[in-house]
N, C-alpha and C positions, 0 to 999 in steps of 0.2 A: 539577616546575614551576619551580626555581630557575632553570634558560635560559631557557624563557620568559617568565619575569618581567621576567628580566634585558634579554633582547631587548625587550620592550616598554615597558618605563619612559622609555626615553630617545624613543623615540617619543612615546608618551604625555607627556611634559613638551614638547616641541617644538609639539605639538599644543595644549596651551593657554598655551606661552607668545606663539604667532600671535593669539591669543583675548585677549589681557589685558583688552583694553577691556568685551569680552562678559562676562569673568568679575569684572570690578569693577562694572558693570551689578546683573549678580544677587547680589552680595554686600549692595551695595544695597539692593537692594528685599528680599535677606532679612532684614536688620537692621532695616527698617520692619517687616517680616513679623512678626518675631519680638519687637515688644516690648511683645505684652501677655504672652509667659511672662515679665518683668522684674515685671510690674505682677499677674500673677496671685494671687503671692504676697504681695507687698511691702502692696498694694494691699488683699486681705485684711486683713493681719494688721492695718494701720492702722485698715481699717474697724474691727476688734474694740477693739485697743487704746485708741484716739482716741476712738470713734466710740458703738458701741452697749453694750462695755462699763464705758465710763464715760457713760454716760446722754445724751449726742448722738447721736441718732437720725439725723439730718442730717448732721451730719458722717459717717456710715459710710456711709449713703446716696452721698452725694459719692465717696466714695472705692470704692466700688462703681460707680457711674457712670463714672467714668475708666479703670476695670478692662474694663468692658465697651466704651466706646469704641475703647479699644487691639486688641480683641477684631475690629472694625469696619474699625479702619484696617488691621489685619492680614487681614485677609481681601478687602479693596481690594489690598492689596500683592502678592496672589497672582495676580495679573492681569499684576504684571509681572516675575515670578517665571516664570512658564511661560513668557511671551513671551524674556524672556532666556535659558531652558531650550531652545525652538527652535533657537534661534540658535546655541547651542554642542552641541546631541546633530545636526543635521539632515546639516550636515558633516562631520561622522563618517561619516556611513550612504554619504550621496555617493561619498567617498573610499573606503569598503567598498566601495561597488557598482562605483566605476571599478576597483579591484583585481582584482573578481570577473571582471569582463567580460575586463582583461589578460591576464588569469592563463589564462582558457578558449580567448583566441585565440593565445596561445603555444602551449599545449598541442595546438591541433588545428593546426598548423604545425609541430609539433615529434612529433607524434604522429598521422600522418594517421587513422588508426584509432578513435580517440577523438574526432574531430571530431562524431561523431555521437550520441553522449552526450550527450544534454540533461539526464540525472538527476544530473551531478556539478556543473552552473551552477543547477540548480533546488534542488539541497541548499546549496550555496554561497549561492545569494539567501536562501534560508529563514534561513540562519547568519548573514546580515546584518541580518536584522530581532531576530533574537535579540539580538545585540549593540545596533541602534540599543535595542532595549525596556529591555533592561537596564542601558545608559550611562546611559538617559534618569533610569530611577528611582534606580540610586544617586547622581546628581548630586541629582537633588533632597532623597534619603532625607539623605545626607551630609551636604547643605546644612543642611536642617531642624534634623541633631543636634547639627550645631558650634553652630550661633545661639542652638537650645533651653538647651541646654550652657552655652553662657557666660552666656545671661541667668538660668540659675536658679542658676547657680554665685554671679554679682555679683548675685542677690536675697538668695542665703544669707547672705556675705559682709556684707551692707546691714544683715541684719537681726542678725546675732550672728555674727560669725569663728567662737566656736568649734563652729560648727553643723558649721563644714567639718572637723572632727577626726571626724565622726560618718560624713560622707557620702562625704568624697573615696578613705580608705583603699579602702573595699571598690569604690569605682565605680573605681579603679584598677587594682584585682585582676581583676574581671571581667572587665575591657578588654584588659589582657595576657591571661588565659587563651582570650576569645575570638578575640585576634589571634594565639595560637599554634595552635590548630587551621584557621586560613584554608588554609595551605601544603597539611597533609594532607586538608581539606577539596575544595580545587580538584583532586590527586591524584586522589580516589576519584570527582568530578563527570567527569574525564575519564576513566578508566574506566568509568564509568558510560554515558555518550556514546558512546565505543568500541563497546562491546557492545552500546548499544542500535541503533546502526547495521549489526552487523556481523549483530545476527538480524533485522533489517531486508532486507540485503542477502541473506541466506540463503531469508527468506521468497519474497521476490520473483523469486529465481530458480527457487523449488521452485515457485512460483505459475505461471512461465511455463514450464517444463518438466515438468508435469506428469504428460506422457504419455510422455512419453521415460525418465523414473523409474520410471512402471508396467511400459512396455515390457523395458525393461531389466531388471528385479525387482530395483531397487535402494530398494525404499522403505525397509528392516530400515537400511541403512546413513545413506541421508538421514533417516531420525527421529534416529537417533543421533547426526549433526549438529546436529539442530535444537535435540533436548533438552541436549545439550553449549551450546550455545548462549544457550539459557533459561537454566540454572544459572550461567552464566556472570553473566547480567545480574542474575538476582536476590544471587547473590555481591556482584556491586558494588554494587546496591541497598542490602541488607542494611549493607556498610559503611559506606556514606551516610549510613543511618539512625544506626547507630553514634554518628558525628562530630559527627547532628546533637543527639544527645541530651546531648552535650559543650556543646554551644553554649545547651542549653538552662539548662545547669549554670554557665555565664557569667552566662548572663541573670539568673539568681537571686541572683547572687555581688553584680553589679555595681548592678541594681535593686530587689531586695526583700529583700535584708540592711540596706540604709539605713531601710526604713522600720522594718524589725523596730526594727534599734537605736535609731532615733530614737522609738520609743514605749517601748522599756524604759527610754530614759533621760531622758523626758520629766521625772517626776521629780525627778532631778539638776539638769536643768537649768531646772525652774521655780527650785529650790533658789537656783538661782546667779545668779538675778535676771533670767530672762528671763520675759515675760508667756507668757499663754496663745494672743495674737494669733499672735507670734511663731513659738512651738511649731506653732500650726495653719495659718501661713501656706509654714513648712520642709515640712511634710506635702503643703499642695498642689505645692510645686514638687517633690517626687518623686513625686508619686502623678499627678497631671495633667500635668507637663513630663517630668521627664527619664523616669522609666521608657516612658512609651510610645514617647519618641524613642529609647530605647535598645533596647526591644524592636523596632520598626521598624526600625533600624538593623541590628542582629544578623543579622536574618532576609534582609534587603537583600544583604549583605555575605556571608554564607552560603552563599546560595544563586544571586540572581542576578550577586553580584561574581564566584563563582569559575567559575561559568557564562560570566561575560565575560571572564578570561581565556583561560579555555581555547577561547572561541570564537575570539578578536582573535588567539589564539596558531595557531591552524589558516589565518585569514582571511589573515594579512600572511604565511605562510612563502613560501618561494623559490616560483616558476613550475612547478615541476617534482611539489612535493609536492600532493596530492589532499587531500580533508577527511577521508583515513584510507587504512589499508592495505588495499590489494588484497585481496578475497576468495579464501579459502586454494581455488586451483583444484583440490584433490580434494575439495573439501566435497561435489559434485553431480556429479561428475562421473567414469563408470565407463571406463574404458578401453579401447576394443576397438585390438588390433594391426593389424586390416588396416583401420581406421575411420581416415577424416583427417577432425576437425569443424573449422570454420570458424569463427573469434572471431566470435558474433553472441549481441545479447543473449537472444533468444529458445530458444539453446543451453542445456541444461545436464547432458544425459546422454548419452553415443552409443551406441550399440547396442554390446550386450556379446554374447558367446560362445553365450548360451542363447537369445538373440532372434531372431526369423527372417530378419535380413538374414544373405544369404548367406554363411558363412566365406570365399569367397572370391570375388567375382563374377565375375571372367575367368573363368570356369571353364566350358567351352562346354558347358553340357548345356540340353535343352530342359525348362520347368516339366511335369510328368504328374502326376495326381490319385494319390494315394498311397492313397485310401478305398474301397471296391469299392461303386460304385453304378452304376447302370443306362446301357446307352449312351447317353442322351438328357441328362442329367443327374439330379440326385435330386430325388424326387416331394414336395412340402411336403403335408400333411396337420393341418388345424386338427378339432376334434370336441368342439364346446361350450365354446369356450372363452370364457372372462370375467375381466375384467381389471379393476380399480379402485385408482386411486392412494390407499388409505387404508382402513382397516375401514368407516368412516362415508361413505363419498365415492363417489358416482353411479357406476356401471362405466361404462368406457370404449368395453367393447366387451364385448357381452351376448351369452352365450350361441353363439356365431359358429361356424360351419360350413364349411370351405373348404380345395377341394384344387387342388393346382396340382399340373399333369400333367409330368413329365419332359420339359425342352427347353424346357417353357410361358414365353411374355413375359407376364407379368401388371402390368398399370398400376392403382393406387389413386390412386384421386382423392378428392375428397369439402375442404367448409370449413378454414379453419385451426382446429387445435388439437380438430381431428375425432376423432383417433385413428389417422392413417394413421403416425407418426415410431412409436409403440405397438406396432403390430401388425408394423411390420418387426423392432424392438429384442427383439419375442416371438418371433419366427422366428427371429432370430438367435440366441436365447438369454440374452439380454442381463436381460431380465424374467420374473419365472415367472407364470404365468396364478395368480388365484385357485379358476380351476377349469377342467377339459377339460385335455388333451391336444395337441402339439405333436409332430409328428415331420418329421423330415427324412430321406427317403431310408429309410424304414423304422425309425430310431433315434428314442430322445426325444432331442428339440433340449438337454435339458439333463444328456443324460447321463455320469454322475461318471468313466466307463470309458470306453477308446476309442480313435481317434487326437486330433490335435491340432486343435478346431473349427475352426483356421481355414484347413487344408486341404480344407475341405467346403461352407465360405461366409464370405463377406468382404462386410462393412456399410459400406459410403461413407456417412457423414452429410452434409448441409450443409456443416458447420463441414472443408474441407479438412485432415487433417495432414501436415505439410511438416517434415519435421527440419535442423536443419545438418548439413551433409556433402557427397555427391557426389549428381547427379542419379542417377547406375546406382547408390547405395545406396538411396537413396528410393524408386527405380522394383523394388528387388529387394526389398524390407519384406516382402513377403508370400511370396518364394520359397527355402525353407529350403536347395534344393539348385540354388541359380542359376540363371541364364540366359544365354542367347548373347546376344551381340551384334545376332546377326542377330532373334533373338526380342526383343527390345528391341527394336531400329528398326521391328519387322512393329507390333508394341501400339504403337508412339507415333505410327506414320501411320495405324495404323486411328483412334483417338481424337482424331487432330488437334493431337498434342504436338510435331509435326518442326519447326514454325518457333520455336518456344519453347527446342530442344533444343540449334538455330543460334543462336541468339542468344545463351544462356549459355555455349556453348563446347564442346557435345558432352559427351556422358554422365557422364564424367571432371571434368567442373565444376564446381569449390566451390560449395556454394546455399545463396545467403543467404535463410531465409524473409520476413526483415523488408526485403524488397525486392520481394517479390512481390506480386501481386494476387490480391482473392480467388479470380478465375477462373483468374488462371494456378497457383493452391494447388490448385484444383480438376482443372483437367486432368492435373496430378502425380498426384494422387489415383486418379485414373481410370485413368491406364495402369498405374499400380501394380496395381488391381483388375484390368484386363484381363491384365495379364499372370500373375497367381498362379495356382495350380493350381485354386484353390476353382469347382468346379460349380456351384454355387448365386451370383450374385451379389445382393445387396440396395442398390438407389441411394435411399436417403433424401433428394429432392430436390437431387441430388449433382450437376445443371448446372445450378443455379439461377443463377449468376454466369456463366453462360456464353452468349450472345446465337445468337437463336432456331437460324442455321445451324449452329454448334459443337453447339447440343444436338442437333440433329437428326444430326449425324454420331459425334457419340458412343454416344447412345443404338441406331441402326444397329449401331455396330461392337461391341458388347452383343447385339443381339438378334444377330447373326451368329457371335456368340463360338459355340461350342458350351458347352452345361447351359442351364438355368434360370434365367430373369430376373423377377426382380420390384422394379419402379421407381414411388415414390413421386413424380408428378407434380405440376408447378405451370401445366404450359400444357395446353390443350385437343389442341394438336397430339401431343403424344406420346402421348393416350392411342388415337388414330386410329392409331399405328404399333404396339400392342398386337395380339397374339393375343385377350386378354379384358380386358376392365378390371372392376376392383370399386371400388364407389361406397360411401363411409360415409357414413350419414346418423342421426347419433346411433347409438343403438344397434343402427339399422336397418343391413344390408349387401345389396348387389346386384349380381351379377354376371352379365356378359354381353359380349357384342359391343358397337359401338358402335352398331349400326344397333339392336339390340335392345334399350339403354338408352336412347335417343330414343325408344323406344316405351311405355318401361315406367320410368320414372324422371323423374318433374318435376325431380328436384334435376340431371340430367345437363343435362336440356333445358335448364337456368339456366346451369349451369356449359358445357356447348359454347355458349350464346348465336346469335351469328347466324355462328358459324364454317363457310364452305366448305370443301370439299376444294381448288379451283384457287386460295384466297386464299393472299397473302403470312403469313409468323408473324409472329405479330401480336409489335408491340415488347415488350421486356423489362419499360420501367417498368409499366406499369398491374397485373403480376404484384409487383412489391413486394412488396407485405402477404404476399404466399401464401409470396413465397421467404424473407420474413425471418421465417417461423414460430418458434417458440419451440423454443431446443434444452435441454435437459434431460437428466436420465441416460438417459433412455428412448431416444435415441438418440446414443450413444458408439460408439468404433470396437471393433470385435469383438476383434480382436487382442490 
């Protein structure tokens, strides 16, 4: 901290030598402020001496009354005490904030990349209020103890010089020992800062990459960041605390060794011809003035003084420096060799070696199911099954019975938070029944032996995922031994992806996710599922962002796929493009045609309303509520 000091001092003097008039203002009004600690003691001790121990009742009284008046005026003074406090902390913070904003448009002119980092001007604003909080209170805290300080210094002084042989020695001692731990103080406060942002910066990326970590089975290496990280910060903590136990060993030295000594040598010096006023009036000015100004002080100085440097020392460096080092880019981030990820925030793992994007995706071969199931796709089988989120907690889905036949397009429908996102996440394997049976294709859905589930069925939730990298790795996620070119452009014009594909630059085009929409996250999504080997697909409300003709042409290029489709619905029209639809109605399930749940289903008849076959799709808004259903682990990506 010795450059930074150094660098800021001459600043810092510049700064209020522009202020003199502000700071003779508040000196001011603190010397009014401050003279009933003159009178607290002095004022006292008269009352005793003068007053009630010499049998004038009145006179002590008097002298109490003036003590309390000073009391009065001093607390009128602090009115203009803040107000001159304004005036010199406000333009501080200005001067921080015009810094902040410089400093951020250098950077994104100097760094077009960075431009779009709002979290390095939204830390940097946060670091200006810190600084404005903390100038504001050590000006005041410092104010208080210089004034406190010399009026009980000239009360002591007043009353007997040699009080000061009692009180000065140790409150000098303390003051040095407290002012040589500030240096390693501010030290370990920016260590502390350091680390607390850097597992800040750590969380937040694990927070937004979180599927990219699973995917990749990097989570064994990212704890071990993280936990390195923690230790890190409580390490500095821990020293903090250290320092601060030093400072506390000040406090003692400088504030309540005077009182000690002043009551073992009370004594002595009644001996040596001081009164008792006297004695008890030294007492107040260390026990009511200076110690708690010194304590107040310390703690000021401590904590928020070395706080302000290190803040002021981040705030003013050159254009170039950030409010800390760059996070160490292999904390979260696995490497794959034929993987190119794209700086976006939303990046932080890329697909490694063991992941199913393809080792190599030029690689012309066409995706084929690698699982032996039936020509038509594999046949889903449910047999009593019962689901409840909780041992105490209503089932979900009671007792349920339902097969879906090899090739079948099956649409659920049914309220939100029905149980339809449930029953796909149970098909998929994702949740285990508390009771009944799941099979796919003849297998239990959850079985520990096998090939790899997601050659057998692939779960599109709502929530699209979209990685950094190239559209042809995003669109290959689900295909372990690649795909052509030509099978690529066949899934993205079936699903409606070729003007999106144009636009980004062809296959080969760096994708930024945090530049997409939800629908175009969504249609990524979809051809990736359309193109994987998995027979089985699952669309948990997976067009929901996608406006009624895209779903209708997606949803087609799905039922045309070859295997088995089962599509959790938000509009009435897709479930008219079903083979059968099943309807959740609480614990109740109903399956059939459409013509035959219009017959046998008041909740269908609610939910189709007054829908034709020759009418237009009906607009996207008034489905809202249905698409923004609640996502949950019950529906996650299979993979």
């Amino acid at each position: 901290m010795t450059t930074a000091t150094a660098r800021l001092l001459p600043r810092a003097r510049r700064f209020l030598r522009r202020r003199t008039r502000v700071l003779l203002l508040l000196a001011g009004w603190s010397l009014l402020e401050s003279a009933h600690t003159f009178l607290g003691g002095y004022g006292l001790a008269k009352a005793l001496d003068q007053g009630f121990l010499a049998g004038h009742t009145g006179v002590g009284l008097a002298w109490l009354g003036v003590t309390a008046l000073a009391v009065v005026v001093g607390g009128l003074a602090g009115r203009g005490v803040f107000r001159g406090l304004a005036d010199l902390v406000e333009p501080l913070r200005d001067s921080l904030i015009r810094q902040v904003v410089s400093r951020s448009l250098t950077q994104a002119v100097a760094h077009p990349a960075r431009a779009a980092d709002s979290a390095v001007v939204s830390r940097l604003t946060n670091q200006t209020e810190i600084a404005r909080d903390s100038f504001a209170g050590l000006v005041l805290v410092a104010r208080s103890f210089v004034f406190t300080a010399a009026g009980a210094v000239l009360g002591l002084l007043s009353l007997a010089p040699q009080l000061l042989l009692i009180v000065v020695p140790p409150l000098v001692a303390g003051l040095l020992l407290f002012l040589a731990t500030l240096r390693p103080m501010a030290a370990r406060q920016r260590a502390f800062l350091q680390a607390d942002e850097d597992l800040s910066t750590q969380f937040g990326a694990v927070a937004e990459g979180l599927r990219d970590v699973v995917a990749c089975g990097a989570q064994q290496q990212t704890a071990a960041r993280a936990y390195g990280l923690i230790e890190d910060e409580a390490r500095a903590a821990r020293q903090l605390a250290r320092w601060a136990a030093v400072r506390c060993l000040a406090l003692g030295l400088a504030g309540q060794l005077p009182i000690l000594l002043l009551l073992v040598s009370a004594p002595w010096l009644l001996r040596q011809g001081l009164t008792p006023g006297v004695v008890l009036g030294a007492l107040a000015y260390l026990t009511q003035s200076l110690l708690p100004a010194l304590h107040t002080l310390m703690n000021a100085l401590g904590s928020a003084g070395t706080r302000l440097v290190v803040v002021l020392d981040r705030l003013t460096a050159g254009p170039d420096s950030g409010p800390g080092p760059d996070p160490d880019p292999e904390s979260t981030t696995v490497p794959h060799p034929k993987t190119t990820i794209a700086p976006d925030p939303e990046t932080t793992i890329a697909p490694d070696p063991e992941s199913t994007i393809a080792p190599d995706p030029t690689t012309p071969q066409d995706p084929a199911p690698l699982v032996p199931v039936p020509p038509g796709g594999p046949g889903v089988h449910l047999r009593a099954v019962t689901f409840a989120y909780g041992p105490a907690a209503q089932p979900v889905l009671d007792d349920l019975d339902l097969t879906v036949e090899p090739g079948e397009h099956l649409v659920v429908v049914g309220p939100s938070g029905i149980g339809k996102s449930t029953l796909t996440a149970l098909v998929a394997g994702l949740l285990e029944p508390g009771h009944g049976e799941i099979r796919v294709a003849g297998r239990p859905v959850r079985a520990r032996s096998g090939p790899d589930p997601s050659l057998l069925r692939v779960l599109i939730p709502q929530q699209a995922y979209v990685f950094s990298g190239t559209l042809r790795e995003n669109l290959l996620y689900l295909c372990p031994d690649g795909a052509s070119t030509s099978a690529l452009e066949a899934s993205s014009d079936a699903v409606g992806l070729d003007p999106l594909v144009r636009r980004l630059g062809g296959f080969d085009a760096p994708l930024d996710p945090g530049v997409l929409s939800q629908g175009e996250r969504q249609l990524i999504a979809l051809g990736r599922a359309h193109l994987s080997p998995a027979p089985l697909v699952l669309l948990d409300e997976a067009t929901c962002h996608l406006d009624p003709a895209a779903e209708m042409r997606a949803e087609r290029a799905f039922a045309e796929r070859p295997g088995t489709l089962i599509v959790v619905a938000h509009r009435i029209t897709s479930a008219r493009r079903a083979d059968r639809i099943l309807v959740l109605d609480g614990v109740r399930a109903t399956c059939g045609t459409h013509d035959e749940l219009l017959e046998r289903s008041a909740l269908y008849r609610d939910l189709a309303g007054s829908w034709q076959p020759d009418a237009l799709p009906a607009p996207e808004a008034p489905e809202a509520p249905e698409c923004a259903e609640r996502i949950s682990a019950k529906s996650r990506y299979l993979s």
